[in-house]
C-alpha positions as CSV (number, residue, x, y, z in Angstrom):
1,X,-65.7,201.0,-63.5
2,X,-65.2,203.4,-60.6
3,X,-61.5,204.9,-59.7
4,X,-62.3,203.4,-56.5
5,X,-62.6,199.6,-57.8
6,X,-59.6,200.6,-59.8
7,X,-57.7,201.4,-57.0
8,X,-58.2,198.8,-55.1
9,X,-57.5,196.5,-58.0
10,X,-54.0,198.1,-58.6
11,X,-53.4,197.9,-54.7
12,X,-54.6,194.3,-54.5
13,X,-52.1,193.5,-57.5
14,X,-49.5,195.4,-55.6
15,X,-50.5,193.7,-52.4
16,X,-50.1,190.5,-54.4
17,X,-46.6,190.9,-55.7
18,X,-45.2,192.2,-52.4
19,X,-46.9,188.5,-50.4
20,X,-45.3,187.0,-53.2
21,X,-41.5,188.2,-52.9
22,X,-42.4,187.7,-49.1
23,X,-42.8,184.6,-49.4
24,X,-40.2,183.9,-51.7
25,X,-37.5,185.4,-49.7
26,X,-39.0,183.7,-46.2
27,X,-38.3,180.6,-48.1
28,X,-34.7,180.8,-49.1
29,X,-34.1,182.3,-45.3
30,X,-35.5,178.7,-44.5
31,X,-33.1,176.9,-47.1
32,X,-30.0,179.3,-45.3
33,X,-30.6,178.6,-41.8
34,X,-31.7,174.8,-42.6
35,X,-29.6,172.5,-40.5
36,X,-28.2,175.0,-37.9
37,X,-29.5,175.8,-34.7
38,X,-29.0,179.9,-35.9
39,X,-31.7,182.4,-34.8
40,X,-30.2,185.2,-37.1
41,X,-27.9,186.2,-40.2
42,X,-25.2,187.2,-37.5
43,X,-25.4,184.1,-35.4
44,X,-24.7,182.1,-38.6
45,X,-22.1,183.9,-40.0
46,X,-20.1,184.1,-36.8
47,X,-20.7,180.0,-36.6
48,X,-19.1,179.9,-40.0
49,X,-16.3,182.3,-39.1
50,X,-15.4,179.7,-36.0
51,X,-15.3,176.8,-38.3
52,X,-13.5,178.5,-40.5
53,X,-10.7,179.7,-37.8
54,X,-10.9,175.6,-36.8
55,X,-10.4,174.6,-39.9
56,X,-7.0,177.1,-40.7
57,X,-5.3,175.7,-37.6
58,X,-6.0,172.1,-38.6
59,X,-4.7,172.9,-42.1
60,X,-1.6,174.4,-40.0
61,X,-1.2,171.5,-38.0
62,X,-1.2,169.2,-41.0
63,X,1.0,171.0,-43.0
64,X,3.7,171.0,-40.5
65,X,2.9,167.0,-39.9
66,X,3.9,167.4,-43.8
67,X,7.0,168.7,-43.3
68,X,8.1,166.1,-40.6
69,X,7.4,163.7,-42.9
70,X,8.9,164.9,-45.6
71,X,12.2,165.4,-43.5
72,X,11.8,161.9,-42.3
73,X,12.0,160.8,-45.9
74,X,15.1,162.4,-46.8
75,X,16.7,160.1,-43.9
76,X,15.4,156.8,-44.8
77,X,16.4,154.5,-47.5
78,X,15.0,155.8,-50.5
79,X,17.1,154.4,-53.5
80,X,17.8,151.1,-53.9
81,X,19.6,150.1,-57.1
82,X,21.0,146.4,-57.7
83,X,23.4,145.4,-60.7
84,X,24.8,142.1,-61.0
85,X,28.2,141.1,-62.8
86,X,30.9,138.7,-63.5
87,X,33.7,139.5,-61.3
88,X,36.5,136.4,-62.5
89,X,36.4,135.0,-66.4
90,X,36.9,131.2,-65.0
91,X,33.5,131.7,-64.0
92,X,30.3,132.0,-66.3
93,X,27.7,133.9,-65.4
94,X,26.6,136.8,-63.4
95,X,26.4,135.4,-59.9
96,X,28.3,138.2,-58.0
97,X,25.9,141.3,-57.0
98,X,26.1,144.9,-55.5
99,X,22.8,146.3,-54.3
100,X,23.2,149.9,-52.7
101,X,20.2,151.4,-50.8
102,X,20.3,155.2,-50.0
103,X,18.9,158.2,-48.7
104,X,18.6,161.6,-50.3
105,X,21.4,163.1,-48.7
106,X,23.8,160.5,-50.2
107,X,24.0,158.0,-47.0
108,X,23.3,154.3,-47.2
109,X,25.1,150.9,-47.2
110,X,26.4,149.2,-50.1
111,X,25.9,145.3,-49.9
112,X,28.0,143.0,-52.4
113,X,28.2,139.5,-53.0
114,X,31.1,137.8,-55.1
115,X,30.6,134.2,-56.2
116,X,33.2,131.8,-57.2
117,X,33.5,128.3,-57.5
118,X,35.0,127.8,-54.2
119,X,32.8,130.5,-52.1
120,X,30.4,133.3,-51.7
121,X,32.0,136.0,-49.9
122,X,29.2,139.0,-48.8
123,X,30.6,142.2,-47.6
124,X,28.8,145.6,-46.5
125,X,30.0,148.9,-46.8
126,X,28.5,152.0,-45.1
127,X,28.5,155.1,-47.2
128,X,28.3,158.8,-46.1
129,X,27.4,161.6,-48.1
130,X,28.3,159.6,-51.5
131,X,31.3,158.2,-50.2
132,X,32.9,155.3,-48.5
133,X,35.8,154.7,-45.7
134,X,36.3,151.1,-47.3
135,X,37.3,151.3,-50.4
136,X,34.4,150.6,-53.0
137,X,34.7,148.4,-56.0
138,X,33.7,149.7,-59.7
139,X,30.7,148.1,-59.5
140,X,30.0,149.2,-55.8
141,X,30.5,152.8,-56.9
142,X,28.2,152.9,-59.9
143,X,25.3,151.0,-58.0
144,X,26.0,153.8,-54.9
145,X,25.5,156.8,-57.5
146,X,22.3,155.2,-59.4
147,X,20.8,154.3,-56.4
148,X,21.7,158.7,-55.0
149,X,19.8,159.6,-58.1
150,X,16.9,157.4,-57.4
151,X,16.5,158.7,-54.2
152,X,16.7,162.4,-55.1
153,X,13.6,161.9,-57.2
């Protein structure tokens, strides 16, 4: 064999390998720019910057929304606790009730039924920060306290 032949063998193997990676990288340019309208690498990247920017102010815009609503929560009714009891011994059973229904910061209304044989009285009592300007029976108080730990869970 010639040096010549051998030469252009060794070139035509290197010729070869180079078509090769050629087309081997041309293909996973295609798969990176599939789907966009991008003519370059720069184009692409400053597409994906923008969505990116888009997608930090939506994420700021929700996590404010999140904070609202959290705040909202704390207002609004969040524990509710009911206990029922027997408030005279002439009469059996647990008909009377006390149901309390608060918010995190301790303010709520206490509703409380007392059953006798003669009538079924129902009062409501507001309650601010844990505390009532009508006075609260024993029952009334425990229900209000269960019903502030509820709601600061």
């Amino acid at each position: 064999m010639s040096t010549n032949t051998l030469l252009f063998g060794v070139l035509f193997l290197l010729l070869a390998i180079c078509l090769f990676f050629l087309v081997r990288i041309e293909l996973r340019l295609k798969k990176l720019f599939r789907g966009t309208k991008a003519d370059n690498l720069e184009t692409l990247i400053a597409s994906i910057v923008e969505h990116v920017q888009a997608l930090s102010s939506e994420s700021e815009g929700h996590t404010k929304d999140l904070k609202q609503l959290e705040e909202r929560l704390r207002r609004h009714g969040r524990g509710l606790k009911l206990v029922r009891f027997n408030p005279f011994t002439d009469v059996g059973g647990t008909q009377s009730f006390a149901v309390a229904i608060m918010n995190e910061e301790g303010d709520g209304v206490v509703f409380s039924s007392l059953y006798s044989r003669e009538r079924m009285s129902v009062f409501a009592k507001p309650v601010k920060a844990g505390k009532s300007d009508i006075e609260l029976t024993p029952e009334e108080q425990s229900v209000v306290a269960d019903a502030q730990k509820e709601a600061a869970r």
